[in-house]
C-alpha positions in Angstrom: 0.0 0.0 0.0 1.2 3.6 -0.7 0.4 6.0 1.5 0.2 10.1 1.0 0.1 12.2 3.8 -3.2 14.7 3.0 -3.1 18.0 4.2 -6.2 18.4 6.8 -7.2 21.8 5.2 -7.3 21.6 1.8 -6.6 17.6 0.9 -3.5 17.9 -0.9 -0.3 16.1 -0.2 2.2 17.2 2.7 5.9 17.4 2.1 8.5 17.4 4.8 10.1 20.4 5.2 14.0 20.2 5.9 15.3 21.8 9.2 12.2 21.5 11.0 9.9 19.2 12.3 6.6 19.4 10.5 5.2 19.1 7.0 3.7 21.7 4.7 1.1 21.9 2.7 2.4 24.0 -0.3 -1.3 24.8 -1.8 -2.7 26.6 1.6 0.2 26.7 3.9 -1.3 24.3 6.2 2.1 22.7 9.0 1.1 19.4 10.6 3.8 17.9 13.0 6.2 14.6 12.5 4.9 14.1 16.2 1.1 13.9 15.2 1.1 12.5 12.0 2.8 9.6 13.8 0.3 9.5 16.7 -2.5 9.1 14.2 -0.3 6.3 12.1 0.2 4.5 15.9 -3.7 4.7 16.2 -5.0 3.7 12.7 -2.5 1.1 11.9 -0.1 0.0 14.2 -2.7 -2.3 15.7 -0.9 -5.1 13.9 0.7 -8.3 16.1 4.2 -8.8 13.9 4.0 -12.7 13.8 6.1 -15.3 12.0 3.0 -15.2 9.1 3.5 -11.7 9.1 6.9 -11.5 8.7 6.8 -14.1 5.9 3.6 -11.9 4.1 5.4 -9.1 4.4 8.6 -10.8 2.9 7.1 -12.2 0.1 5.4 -8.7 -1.2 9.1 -7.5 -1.3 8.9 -8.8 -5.5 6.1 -6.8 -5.8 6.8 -3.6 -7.6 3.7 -1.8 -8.4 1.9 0.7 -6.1 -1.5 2.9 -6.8 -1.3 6.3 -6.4 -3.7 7.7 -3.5 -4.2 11.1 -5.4 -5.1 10.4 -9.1 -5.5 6.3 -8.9 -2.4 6.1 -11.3 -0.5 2.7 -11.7 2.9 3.3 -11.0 5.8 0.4 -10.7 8.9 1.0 -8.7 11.8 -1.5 -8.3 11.3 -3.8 -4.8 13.7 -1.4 -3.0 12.1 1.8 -3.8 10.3 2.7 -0.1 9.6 6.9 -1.1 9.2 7.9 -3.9 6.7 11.0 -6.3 4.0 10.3 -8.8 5.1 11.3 -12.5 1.6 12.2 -13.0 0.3 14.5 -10.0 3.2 15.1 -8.3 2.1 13.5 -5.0 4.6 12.4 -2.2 4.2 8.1 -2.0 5.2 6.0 0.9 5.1 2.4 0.6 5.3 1.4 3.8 5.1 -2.1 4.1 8.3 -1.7 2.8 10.0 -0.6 6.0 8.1 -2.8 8.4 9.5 -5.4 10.8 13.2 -6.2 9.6 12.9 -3.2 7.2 12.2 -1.3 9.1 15.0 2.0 10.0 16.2 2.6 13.2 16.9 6.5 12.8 16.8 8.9 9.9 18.7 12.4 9.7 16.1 14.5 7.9 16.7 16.9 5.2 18.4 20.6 5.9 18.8 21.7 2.6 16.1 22.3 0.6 15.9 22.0 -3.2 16.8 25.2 -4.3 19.5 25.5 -1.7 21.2 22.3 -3.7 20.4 24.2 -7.3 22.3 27.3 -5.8 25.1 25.0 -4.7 25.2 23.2 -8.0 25.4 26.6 -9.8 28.2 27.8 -7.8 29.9 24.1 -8.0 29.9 25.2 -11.8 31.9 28.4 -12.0 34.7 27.4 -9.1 36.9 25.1 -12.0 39.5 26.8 -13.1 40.1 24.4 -16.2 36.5 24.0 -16.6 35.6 24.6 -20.1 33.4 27.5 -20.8 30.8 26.1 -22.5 30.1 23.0 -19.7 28.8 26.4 -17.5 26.6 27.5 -20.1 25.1 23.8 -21.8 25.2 21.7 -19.0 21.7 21.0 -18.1 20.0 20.3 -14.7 19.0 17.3 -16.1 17.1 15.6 -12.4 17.7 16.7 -9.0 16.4 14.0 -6.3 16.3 14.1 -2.9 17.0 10.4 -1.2 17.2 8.9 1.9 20.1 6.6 1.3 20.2 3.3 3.6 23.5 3.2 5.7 24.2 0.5 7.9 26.1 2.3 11.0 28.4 0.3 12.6 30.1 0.5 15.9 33.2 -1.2 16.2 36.0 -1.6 18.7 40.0 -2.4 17.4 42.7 -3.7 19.0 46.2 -3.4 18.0 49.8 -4.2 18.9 52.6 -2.9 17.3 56.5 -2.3 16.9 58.1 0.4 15.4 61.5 2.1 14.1 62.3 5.1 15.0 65.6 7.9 14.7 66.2 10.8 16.6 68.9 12.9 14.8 70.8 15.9 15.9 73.7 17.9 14.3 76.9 18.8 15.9 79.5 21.1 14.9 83.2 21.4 15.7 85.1 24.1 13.9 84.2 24.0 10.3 82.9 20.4 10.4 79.2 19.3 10.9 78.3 15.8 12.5 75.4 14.3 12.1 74.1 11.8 14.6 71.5 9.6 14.3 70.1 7.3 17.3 68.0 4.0 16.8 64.6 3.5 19.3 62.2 0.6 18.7 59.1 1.7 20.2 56.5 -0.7 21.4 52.7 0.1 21.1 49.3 -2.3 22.5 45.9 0.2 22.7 42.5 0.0 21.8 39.7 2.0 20.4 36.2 2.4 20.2 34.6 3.7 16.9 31.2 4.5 16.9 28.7 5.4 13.8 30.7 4.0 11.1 28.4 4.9 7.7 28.7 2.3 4.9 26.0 2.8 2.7 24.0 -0.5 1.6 22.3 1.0 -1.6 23.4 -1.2 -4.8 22.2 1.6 -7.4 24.4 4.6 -5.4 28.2 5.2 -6.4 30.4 3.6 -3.4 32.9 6.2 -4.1 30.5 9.5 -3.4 28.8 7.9 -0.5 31.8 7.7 1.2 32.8 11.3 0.6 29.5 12.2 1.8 30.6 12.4 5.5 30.6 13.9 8.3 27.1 13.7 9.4 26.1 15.1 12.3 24.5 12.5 14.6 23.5 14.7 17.4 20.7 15.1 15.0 19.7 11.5 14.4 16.2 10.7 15.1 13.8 8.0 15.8 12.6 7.0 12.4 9.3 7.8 11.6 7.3 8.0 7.9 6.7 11.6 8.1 10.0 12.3 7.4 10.2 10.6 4.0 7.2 12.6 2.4 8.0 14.2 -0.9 11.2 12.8 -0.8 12.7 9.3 -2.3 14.1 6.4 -0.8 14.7 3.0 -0.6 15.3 0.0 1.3 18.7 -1.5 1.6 20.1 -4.0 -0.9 22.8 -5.4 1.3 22.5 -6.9 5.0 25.3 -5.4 7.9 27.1 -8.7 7.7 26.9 -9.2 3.5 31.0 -9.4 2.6 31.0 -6.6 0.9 29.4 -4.3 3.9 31.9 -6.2 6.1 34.8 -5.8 3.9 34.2 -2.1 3.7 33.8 -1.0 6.9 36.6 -3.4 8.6 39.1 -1.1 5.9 38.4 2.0 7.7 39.0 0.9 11.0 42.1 -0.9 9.9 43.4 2.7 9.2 41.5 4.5 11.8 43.7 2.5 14.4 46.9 2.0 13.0 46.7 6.3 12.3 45.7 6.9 16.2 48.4 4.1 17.0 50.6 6.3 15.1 50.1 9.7 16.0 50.6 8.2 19.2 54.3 8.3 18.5 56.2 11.3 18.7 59.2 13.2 19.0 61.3 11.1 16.8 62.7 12.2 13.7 61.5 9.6 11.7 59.2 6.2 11.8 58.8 3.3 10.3 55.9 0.7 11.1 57.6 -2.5 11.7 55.1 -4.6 12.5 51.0 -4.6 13.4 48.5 -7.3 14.1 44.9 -5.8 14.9 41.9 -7.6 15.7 38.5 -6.2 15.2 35.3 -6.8 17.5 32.1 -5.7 16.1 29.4 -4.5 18.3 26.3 -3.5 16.5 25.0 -2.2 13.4 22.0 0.2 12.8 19.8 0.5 9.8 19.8 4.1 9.3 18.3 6.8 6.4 20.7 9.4 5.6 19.6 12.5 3.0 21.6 12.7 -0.2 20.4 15.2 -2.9 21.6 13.9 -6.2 21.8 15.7 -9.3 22.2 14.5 -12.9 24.0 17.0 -15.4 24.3 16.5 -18.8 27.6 17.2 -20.9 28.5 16.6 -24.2 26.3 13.5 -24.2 27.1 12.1 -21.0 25.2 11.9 -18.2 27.1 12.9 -15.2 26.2 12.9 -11.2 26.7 15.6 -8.1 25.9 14.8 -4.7 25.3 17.2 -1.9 25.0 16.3 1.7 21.6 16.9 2.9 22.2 17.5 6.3 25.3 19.9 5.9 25.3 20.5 2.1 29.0 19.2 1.2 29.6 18.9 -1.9 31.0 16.1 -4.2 31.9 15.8 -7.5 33.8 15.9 -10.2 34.0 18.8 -12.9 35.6 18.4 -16.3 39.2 20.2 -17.5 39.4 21.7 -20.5 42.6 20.8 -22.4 43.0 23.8 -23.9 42.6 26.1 -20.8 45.3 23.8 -19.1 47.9 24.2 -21.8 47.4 27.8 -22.0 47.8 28.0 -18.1 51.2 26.1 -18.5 52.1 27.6 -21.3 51.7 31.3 -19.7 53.3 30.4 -17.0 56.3 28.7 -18.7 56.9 32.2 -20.5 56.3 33.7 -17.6 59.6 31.9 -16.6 61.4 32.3 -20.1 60.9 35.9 -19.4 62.0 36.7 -16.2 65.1 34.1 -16.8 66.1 36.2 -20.2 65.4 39.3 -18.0 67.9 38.3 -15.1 70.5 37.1 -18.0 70.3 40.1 -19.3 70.8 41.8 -15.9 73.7 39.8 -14.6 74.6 40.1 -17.9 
């Protein structure tokens, strides 16, 4: 079922609206609050007993990829992941939501900051800050889509230990008359320690770019909150493709704190002149993983063709992406500043000369 949350005054559909807590009705202004709209969910439908049959029902609608839209009655189809998502047709905000029930459903959400035309304005200015960027990409690109997702993140806590050896060199210069000695002492330092990392976000969506989810970061988690529907409306989202222990979440996650410790277990040695790593053995101890919504506006662009992606941060609007270089500005850079240099070298020639 696909629900629409209908504004009490007029009947048309509430949208979320980022950095607060309430939904707007953008027809006749009406707000209604996350809090109540989930009060009247709890009272209308969360009647349900989540038994084994449930859970099995519920599983097995997971193929099913159609949904009717509660405004105009269209038939829309969405892939099995899709959870939020818009009608093409009347532009109403669609929550399927037995698609995060029982083991789909989110522990916490970070709701939306930035609002659409925040991103645009971002986007804009992401356009004119290359300095190889070719003119004509910041006059023909074209804002091809700009979505606003909740992206599944699995975030893990984890705790590291590690033992380790190190070489290291203190080295001080003596002088005696016109001759300079250099010295150079030998330490091995010894290091055992352990850490506790906490909100580790891996993102478990198959159809999002692993490399710009992980650039998304920091979020702020002082502003994670219970999840609740509300918060998805007139935005999209999905469910995650990938369970916390899946090899490839595992693999991913167990990389970072790999380097998180051994760079504290190193920045834990100082006052040597140099250091070398000699040895490490680290052992990892995972101690929970939450299901988690995190916003991500992502933009399509279009250039010479190609359909390229920009993310922002929906929570503190950093930016990721990458713009083209114009071959042509980048040789005439280098080749200004090389005469640059011819210039000023046949000027001091001519000057010692």
């Amino acid at each position: 079922m696909a629900n629409t949350y209908r504004c009490p005054g007029c009947g048309a559909s509430l949208e979320y609206t980022p950095g607060t807590d309430a939904l707007v009705c953008a027809y006749c202004g009406t707000e209604v609050s996350v809090e109540q709209l989930s009060r009247n969910e709890a009272g209308e439908n969360r009647t349900e007993n989540h038994s084994a049959s449930d859970m099995e029902d519920t599983q097995a609608r997971q193929s099913f990829h159609g949904y009717t839209c509660q405004s105009c009655g269209a038939q829309l189809i969405t892939d099995e992941y899709t959870t939020a998502t818009t009608c093409c047709y009347c532009g109403s905000s669609a929550l399927i939501q037995e698609r995060l029930n029982g083991i789909w459903k989110p522990v916490g959400v970070i709701p939306f900051k930035i609002n659409k035309e925040q991103a645009k304005q971002s986007f804009r200015e992401w356009l004119c800050r290359g300095m190889f960027t070719p003119s004509v990409f910041k006059q023909k690109a074209t804002l091809e889509n700009i979505k606003g997702i909740y992206v599944p993140f699995w975030l893990y806590d984890y705790r590291a230990e590690i033992s380790a050896s190190a070489e290291c060199t203190k080295i001080y210069r003596q002088r005696r008359g016109n001759t300079e000695f250099v010295h150079t002492d030998y330490y091995i330092v010894e290091r055992q320690g352990f850490s506790n990392y906490q909100k580790i976000p891996v993102d478990a969506s198959e159809r999002m770019p692993d490399d710009i989810m992980d650039l998304m970061e920091p979020y702020h988690y002082n502003e994670l909150k219970e999840f609740e529907m509300p918060y998805l409306s007139g935005y999209e989202s999905e469910k995650y493709n990938y369970e916390s222990n899946d090899t490839q979440m595992t693999g991913r996650v167990e990389e970072r704190v790999n380097n998180y410790i051994l760079q504290d277990m190193r920045n834990s040695i100082t006052g040597y002149s140099s250091t070398h790593i000699l040895r490490n053995q680290i052992s990892l101890h995972r101690n929970k993983a939450d299901y988690t919504l995190l916003p991500v506006w992502m933009i399509t662009y279009r250039y010479k063709g190609e359909n390229k992606s920009f993310a922002i941060n929906g929570q503190t609007g950093k930016q990721v992406g990458e713009l083209p270089n114009s071959p042509a500005k980048i040789a005439a850079w280098f080749g200004g500043i090389t005469a640059g240099i011819m210039a000023l070298l046949l000027l001091m020639g001519g000057f010692f000369g």
